[in-house]
KOLLUM-691329 format. One record per atom (N, C-alpha, C): x, y, z. Coordinates in pm, whole numbers, plus 32768, in hexadecimal, padded with zeros to 4 digits. Atoms other than C-alpha are relative to their C-alpha. Example, Ala and Ser with C-alpha at 12.3 -4.5 7.8 and 13.67 -1.06 7.14 Angstrom:
<rs>
80597F898000
84CE7E3E830C
805A80788000
7FAE7F897FFA
85577F9682CA
7FB3806D8049
</rs>
This chain:
<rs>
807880457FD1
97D737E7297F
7FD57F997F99
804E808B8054
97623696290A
7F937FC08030
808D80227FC0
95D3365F2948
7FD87F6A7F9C
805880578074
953D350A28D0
7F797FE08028
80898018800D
93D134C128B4
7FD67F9A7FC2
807D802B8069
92C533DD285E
7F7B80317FDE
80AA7FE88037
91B6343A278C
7F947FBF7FF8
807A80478045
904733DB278D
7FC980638016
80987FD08056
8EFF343E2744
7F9E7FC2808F
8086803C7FC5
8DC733F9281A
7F74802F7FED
80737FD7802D
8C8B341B2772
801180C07FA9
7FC97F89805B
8D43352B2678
8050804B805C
7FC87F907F83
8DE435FC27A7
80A07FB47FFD
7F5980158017
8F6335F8278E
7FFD7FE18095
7FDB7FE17F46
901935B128E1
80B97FAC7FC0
7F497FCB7FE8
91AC35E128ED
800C7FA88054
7FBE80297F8E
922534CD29E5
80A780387FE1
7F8D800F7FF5
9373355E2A49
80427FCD8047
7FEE80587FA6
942234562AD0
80AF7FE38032
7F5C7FE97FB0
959A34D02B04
804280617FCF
7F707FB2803B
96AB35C82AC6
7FCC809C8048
800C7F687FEE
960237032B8D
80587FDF8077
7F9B800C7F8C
96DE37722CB5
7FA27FEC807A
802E80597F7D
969D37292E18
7F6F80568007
808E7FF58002
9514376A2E5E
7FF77FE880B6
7FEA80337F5B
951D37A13019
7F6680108012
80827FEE7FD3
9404377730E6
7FCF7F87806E
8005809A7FC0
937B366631DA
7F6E7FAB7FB3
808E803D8045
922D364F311C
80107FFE7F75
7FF87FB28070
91C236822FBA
7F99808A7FF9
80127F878007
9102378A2FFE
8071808E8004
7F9A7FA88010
923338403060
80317FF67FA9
7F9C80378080
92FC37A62F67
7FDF807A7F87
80627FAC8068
91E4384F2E6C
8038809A801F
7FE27F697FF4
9235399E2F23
80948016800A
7F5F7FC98018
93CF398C2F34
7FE680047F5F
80107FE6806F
938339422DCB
7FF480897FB8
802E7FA18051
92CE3A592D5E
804F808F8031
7FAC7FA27F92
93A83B4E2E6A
808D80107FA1
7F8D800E800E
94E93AC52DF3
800C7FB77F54
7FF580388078
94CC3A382C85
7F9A7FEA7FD1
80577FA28053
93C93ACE2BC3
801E7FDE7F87
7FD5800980A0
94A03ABD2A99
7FE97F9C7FB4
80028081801D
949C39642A94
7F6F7FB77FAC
8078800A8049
9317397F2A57
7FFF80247FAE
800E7FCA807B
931C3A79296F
804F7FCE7F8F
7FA18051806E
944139C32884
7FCE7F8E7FDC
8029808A8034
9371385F2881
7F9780337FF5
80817FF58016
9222390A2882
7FE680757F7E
7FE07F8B802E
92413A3E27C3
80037FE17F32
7FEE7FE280B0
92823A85261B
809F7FF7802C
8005805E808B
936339F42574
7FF07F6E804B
800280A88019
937138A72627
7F577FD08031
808E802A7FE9
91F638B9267F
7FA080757FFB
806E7FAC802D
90CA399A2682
7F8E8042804D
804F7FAA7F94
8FAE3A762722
7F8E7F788070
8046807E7FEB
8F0939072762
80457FA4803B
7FBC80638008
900A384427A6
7FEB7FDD80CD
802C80297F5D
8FE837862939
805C7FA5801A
7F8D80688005
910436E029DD
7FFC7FD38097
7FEC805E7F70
915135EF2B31
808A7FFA8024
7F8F800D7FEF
928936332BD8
801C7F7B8073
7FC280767FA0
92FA34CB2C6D
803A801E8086
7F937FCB7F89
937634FC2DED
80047FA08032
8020807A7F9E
939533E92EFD
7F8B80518048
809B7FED7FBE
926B33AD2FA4
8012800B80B6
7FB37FF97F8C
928333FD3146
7F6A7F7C805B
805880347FAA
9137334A3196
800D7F637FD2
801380A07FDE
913D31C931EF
7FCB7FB27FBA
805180758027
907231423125
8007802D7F58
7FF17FE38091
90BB31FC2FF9
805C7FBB7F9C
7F91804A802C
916C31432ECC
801D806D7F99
7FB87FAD807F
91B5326D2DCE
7FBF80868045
80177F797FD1
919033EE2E19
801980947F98
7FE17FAC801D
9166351E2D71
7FAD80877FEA
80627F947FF3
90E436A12D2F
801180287F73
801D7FEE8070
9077373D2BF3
801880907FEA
7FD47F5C7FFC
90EC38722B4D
7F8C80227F48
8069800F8080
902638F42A0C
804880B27FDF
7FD47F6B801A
904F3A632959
7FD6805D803A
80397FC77FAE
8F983B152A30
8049801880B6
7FDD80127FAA
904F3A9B2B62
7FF97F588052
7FE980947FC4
903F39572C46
7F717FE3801F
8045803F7FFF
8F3138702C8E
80257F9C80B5
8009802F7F64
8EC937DA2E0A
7FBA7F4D7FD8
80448094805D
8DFF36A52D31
7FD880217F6C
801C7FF9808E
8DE8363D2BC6
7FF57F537FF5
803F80548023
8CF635122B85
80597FB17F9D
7FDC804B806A
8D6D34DF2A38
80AC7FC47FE3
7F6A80397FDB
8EDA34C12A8A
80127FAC805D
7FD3806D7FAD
8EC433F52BB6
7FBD7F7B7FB1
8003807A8066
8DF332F92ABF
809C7FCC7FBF
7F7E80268042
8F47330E29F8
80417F82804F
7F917FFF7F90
901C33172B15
80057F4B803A
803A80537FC9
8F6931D92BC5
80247F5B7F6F
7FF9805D8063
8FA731082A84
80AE80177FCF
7F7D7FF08024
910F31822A56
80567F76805B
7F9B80607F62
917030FB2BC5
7FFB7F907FE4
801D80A0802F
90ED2F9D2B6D
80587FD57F9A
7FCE804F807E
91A72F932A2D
80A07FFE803A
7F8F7FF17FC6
9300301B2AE8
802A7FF9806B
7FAB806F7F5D
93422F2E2C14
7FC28071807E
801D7F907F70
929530592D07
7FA77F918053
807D80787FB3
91782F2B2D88
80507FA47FDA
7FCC80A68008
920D2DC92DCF
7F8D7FC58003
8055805B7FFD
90E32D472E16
7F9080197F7D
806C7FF98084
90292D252C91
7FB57F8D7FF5
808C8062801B
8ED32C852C98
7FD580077F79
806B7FF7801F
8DF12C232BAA
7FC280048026
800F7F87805F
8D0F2CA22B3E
802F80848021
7FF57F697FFC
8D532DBE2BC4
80747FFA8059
7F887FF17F9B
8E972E4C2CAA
7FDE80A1804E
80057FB97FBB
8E682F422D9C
807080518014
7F707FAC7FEA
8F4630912DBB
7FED80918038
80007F817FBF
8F4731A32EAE
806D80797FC8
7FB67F7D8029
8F9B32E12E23
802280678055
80097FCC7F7D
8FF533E82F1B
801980787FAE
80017F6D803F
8F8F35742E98
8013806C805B
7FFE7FD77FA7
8FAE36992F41
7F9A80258025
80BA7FFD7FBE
8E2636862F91
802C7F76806A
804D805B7F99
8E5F353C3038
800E7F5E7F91
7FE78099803A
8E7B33AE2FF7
7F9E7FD67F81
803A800C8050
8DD633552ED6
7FEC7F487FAA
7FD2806C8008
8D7A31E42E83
7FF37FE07F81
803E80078092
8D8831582D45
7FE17F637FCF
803F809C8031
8D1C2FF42C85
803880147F67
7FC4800480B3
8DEE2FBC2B27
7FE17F8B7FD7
8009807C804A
8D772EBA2A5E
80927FB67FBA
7F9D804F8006
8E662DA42A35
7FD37F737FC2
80058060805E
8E672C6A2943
80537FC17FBB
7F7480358052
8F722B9028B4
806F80598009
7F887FA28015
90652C8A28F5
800580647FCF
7FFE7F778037
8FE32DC32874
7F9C803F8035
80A47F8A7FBF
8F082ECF2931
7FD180557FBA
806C7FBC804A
8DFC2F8228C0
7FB2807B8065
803D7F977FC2
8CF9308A294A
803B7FF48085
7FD17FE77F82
8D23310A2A9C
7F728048803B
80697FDE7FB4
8C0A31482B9B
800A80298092
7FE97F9F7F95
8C35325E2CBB
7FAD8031806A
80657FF17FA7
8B9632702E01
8040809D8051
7FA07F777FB5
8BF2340C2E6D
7FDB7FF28087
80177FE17F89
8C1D34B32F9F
7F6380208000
80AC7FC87FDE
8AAF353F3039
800B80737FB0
80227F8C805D
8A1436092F33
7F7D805E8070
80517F9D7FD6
890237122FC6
7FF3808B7FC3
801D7F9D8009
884D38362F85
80238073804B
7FE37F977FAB
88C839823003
7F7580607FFA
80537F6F802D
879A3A772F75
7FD37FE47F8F
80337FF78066
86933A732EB2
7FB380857FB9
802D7F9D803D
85F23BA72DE2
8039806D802F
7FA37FA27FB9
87113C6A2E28
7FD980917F81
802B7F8D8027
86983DE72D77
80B9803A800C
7FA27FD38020
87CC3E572CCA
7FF8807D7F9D
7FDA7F758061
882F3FA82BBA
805A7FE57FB2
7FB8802A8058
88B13F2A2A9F
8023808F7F7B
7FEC7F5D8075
8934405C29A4
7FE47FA07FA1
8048801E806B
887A40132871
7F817FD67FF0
8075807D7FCA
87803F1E28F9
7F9F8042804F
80607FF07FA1
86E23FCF2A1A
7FF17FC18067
8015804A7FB4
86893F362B3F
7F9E7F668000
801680838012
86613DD52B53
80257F9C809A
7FDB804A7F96
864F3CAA2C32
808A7F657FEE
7F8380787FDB
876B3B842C91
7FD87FB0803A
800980577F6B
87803A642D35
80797FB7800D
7F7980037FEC
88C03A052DD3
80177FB2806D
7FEB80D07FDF
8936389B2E18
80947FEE8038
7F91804C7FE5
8A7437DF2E8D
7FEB7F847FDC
7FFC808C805C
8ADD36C32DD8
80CB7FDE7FFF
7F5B7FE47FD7
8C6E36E02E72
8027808F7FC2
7FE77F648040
8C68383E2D9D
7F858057803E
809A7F848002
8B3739642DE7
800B7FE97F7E
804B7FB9803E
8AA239B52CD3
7F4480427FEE
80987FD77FF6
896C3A6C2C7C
7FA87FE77F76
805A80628056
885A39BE2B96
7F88806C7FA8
80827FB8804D
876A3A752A90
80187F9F7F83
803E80178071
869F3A2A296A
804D802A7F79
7FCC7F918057
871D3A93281F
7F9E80757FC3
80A67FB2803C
85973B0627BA
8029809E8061
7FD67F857FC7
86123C1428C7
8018807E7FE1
7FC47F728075
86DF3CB327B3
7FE580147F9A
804C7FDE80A0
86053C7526AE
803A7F797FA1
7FB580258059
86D73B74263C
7FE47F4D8007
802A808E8004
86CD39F425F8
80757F997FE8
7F7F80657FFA
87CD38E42656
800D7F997F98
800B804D8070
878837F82517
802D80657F7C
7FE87F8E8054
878439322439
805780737FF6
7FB97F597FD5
88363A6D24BB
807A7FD07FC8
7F5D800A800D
89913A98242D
802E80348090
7FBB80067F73
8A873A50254F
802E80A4804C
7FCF7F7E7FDD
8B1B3BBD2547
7FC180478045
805E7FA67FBC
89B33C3F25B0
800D7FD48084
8003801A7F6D
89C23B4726D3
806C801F8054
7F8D7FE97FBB
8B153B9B2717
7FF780918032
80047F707FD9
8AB73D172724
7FBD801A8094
805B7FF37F7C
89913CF02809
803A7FE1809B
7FD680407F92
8A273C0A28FD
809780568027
7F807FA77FBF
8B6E3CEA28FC
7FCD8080804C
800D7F7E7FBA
8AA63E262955
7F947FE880AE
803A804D7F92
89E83D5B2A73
808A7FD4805F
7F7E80037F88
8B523CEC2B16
80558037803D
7FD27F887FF8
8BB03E342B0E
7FC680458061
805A7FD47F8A
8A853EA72BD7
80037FBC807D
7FF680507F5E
8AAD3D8A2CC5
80648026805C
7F9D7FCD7FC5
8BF13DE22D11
7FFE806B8069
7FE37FB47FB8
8B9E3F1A2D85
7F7C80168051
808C7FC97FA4
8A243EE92E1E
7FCE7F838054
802580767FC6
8A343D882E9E
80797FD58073
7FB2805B7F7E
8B053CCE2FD6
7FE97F75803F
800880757FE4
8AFC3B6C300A
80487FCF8073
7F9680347F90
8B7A3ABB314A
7FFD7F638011
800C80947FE5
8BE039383163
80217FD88083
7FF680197F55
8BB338C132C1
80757FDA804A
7F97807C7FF2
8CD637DF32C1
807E80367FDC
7F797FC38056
8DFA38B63215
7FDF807B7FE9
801C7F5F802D
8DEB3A5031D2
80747FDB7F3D
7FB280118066
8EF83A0030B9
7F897FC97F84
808C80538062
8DB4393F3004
7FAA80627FC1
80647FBE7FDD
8D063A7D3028
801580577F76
7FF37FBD807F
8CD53AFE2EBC
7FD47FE77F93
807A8072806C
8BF23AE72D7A
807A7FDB7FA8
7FAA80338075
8CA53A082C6F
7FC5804E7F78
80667FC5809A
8BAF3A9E2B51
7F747FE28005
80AD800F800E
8A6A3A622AC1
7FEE7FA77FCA
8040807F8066
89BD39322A4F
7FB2803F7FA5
80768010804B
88D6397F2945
7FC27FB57FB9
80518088802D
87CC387B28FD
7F73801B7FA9
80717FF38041
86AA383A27FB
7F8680278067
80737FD07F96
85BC386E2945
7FA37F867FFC
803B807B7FE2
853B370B2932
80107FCF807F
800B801A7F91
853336E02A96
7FA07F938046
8067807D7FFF
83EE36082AA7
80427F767FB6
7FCF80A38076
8454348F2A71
7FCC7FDA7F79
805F8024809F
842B33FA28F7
80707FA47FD7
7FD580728000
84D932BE2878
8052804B7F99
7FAC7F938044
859933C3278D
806480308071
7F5B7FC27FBD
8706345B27D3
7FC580A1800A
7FF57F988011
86FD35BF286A
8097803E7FEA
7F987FAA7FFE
880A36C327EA
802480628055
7FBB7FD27F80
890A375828DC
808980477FC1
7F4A7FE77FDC
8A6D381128BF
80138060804C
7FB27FCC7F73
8B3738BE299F
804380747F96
7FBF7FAB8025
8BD43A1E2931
8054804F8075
7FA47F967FC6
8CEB3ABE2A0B
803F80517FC2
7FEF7F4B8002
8D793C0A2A0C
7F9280357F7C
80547F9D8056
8D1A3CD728F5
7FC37FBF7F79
80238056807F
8D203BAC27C5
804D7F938024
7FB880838017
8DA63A77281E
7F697FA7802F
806980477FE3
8C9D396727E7
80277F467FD9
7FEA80958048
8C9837F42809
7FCA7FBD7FC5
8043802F805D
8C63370F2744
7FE37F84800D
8054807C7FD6
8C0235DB2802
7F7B8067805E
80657F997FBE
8AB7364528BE
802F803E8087
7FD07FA87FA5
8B90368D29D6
7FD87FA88082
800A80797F8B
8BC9359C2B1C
7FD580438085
80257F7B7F8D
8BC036B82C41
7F95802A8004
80747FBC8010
8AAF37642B78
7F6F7F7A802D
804D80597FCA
89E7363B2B67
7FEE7FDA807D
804B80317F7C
89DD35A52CAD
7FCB8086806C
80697F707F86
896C371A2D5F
7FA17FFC7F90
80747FEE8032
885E370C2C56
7FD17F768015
807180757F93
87F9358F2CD9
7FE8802D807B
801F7FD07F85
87F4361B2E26
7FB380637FDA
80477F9A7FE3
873937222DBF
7F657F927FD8
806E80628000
862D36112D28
7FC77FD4806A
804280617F74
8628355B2E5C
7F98807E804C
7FFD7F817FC4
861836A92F1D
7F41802A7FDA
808C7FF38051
84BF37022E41
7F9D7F72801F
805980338037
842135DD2E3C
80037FBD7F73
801A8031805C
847E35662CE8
80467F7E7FEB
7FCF808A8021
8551343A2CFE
801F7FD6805E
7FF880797F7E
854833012DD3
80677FBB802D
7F9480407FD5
865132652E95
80207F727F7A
7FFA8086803E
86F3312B2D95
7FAC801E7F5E
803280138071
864C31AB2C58
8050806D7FB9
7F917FC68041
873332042B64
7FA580847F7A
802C7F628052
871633432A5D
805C80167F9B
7F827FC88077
87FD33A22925
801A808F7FE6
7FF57F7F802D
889734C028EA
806880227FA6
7FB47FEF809E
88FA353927A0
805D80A07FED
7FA47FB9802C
8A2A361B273A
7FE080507F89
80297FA38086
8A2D371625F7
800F7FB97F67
7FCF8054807F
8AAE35E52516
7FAF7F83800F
802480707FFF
89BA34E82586
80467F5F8052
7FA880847FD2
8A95340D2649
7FA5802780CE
803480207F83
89F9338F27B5
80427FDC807B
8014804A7F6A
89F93399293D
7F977FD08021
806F802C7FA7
894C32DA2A12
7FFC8010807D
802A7FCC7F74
88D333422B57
7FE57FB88038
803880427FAE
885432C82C8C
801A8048807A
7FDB7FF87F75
8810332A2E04
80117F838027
7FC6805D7FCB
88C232142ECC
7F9B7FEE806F
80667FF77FB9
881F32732FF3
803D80828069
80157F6F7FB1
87EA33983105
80597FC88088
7F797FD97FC2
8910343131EA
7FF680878047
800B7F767FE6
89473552329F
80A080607FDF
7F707FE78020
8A7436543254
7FE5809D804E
800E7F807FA6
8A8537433391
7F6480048002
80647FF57FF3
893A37DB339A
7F7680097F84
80617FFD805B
88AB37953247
7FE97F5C7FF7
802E807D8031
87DB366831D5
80497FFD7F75
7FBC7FE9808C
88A935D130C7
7FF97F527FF6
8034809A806B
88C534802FF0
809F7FFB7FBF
7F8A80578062
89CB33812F65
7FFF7FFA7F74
80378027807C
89D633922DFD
804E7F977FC8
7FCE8071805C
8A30328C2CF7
800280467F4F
80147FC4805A
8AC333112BB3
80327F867FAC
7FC78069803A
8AED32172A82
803B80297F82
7FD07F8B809B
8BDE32AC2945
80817F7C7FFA
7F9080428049
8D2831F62890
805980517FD5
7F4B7F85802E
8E8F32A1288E
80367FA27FA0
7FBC801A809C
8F4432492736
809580368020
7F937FED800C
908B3237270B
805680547F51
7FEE7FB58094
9125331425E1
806580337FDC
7F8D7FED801C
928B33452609
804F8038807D
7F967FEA7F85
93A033A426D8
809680977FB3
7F977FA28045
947134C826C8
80A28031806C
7FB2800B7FBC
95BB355F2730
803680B87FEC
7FD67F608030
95BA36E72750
8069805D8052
7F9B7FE47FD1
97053794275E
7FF380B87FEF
7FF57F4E8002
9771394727A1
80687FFB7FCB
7F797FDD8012
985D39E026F0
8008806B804C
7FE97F967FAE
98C73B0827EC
801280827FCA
7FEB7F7B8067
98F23C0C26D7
7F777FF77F9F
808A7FF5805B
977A3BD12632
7F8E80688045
80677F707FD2
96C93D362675
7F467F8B8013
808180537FF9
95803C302687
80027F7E805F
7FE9806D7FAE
961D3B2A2788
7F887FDA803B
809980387F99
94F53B3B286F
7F5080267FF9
80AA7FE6803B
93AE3B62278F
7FA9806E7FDC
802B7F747FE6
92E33C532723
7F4F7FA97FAF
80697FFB8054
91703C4B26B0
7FC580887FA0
80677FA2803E
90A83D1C25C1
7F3F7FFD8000
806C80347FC7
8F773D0B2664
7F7680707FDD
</rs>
């Protein structure tokens, strides 16, 4: 096996483009695609995602052809935990890759337009373009919406507590960190990683989400946990995303974010066209926005607009030896 990749970064958050050498990938969609994947070559995740060639953090984009019409690049996301239905901060990448590697013929200034196609759904994007070199990337998702708000959960350690639980192309479910006592500027990460692991644990087994449009959709990605600045303020609020038990990102998280703008809208706290920042654990920035209001099946839901910059940071070329007791990854988690 010979896998090659490009590496970037988007607002600190790794993302794996693998962009050739896995074996055949069937399916007519990428949603399927995503599920022969994970059915039929598993390993493949765990060997590019996994220890030694990557880590409990590490987030990757497996390249496929795209089946929908209008799409110019296509792909689904795998991470250590398992696979991904949308990832914000990779289709930023992703969306700025295509532009640079002949995927869009048609390159505007300022900007070039590039349909991404996830297995949530078409995804549009806007890459800044200039003399010949692109820059940020700005993402209009599928319909974000609220599923449930003050969802009364049993957290072992915690006690009972409330949720609130968004779509943003992923579920997740949204709390405070003050919840756990704890403080997103201050708290060492491990505490937030504890809390939010023993909360995805409980969801798992006391929560059920349904997406109108797809049952395959139908499942929490993790937990956002945010400073609880929810009221507007010309200040960045803090956000990340933790799946399974410790994997946390480290951009504020593209999925997470836009089900926590929809949950703004949703409340009452933010206005169609007025943008919002949201800050990561290293200080590095999204920008938000509701686009404007949509419906998705039978929920009220909203266009978002996410604004972040994928980095380019190297390119790799990872080979198996067939006799390495460690071929296909292991963590110490």
């Amino acid at each position: 096996m010979n896998i090659k990749t490009v590496e970037m970064h988007t607002n600190g958050d790794p993302v794996r483009l693998v962009t050739s050498g896995c074996p055949e990938i069937k399916g007519k969609d990428v949603l399927e695609k995503m599920k022969f994947f994970k059915n039929n070559l598993d390993h493949v995740r765990r060997l590019l995602i996994l220890e030694p060639r990557g880590h409990v953090d590490m987030y990757g984009a497996v390249l496929v052809e795209p089946d929908h019409p209008k799409a110019h690049i296509a792909a689904f996301f795998i991470h250590s935990s398992g696979y991904g239905t949308m990832c914000g901060h990779a289709t930023i990448a992703i969306a700025r890759y295509a532009v640079d590697h002949g995927f869009v013929s048609d390159v505007q200034e300022p900007e070039t337009a590039v349909n991404v196609q996830c297995p949530c759904g078409l995804v549009r994007a806007y890459v800044e373009y200039k003399n010949g070199k692109t820059g940020a990337s700005r993402i209009h998702t599928v319909p974000a919406f609220v599923f449930a708000t003050d969802v009364e959960i049993e957290v072992v350690g915690y006690g009972k507590l409330k949720v609130d639980i968004s779509y943003g192309g992923a579920f997740h479910a949204y709390v405070s960190a003050d919840v756990f006592g704890l403080d997103m500027r201050t708290s060492p990460v491990r505490h937030i990683i504890a809390a939010a692991g023993a909360l995805n644990r409980a969801l798992v087994k006391q929560v059920k989400v349904e997406h109108p449009d797809n049952d395959d959709l139908s499942f929490i990605c993790g937990t956002v946990m945010s400073d609880g600045k929810d009221v507007y303020d010309d200040g960045p609020t803090v956000n990340v995303m933790i799946c399974g038990n410790s994997q946390v990102s480290r951009s504020p998280c593209g999925s997470g974010t836009t089900g926590r703008i929809a949950l703004f809208y949703h409340k009452g706290l933010l206005a169609v066209d007025k943008p919002r920042e949201f800050q990561n654990l290293i200080g590095c920035n999204f920008i938000g926005k509701v686009v404007r209001s949509t419906k998705c099946g039978k929920f009220d839901a909203v266009i978002v607009e996410l604004k972040g910059h994928g980095y380019y940071i190297g390119s790799a070329n990872f080979t198996v030896e067939e006799d390495d007791p460690l071929k296909d990854g292991f963590l110490i988690d």
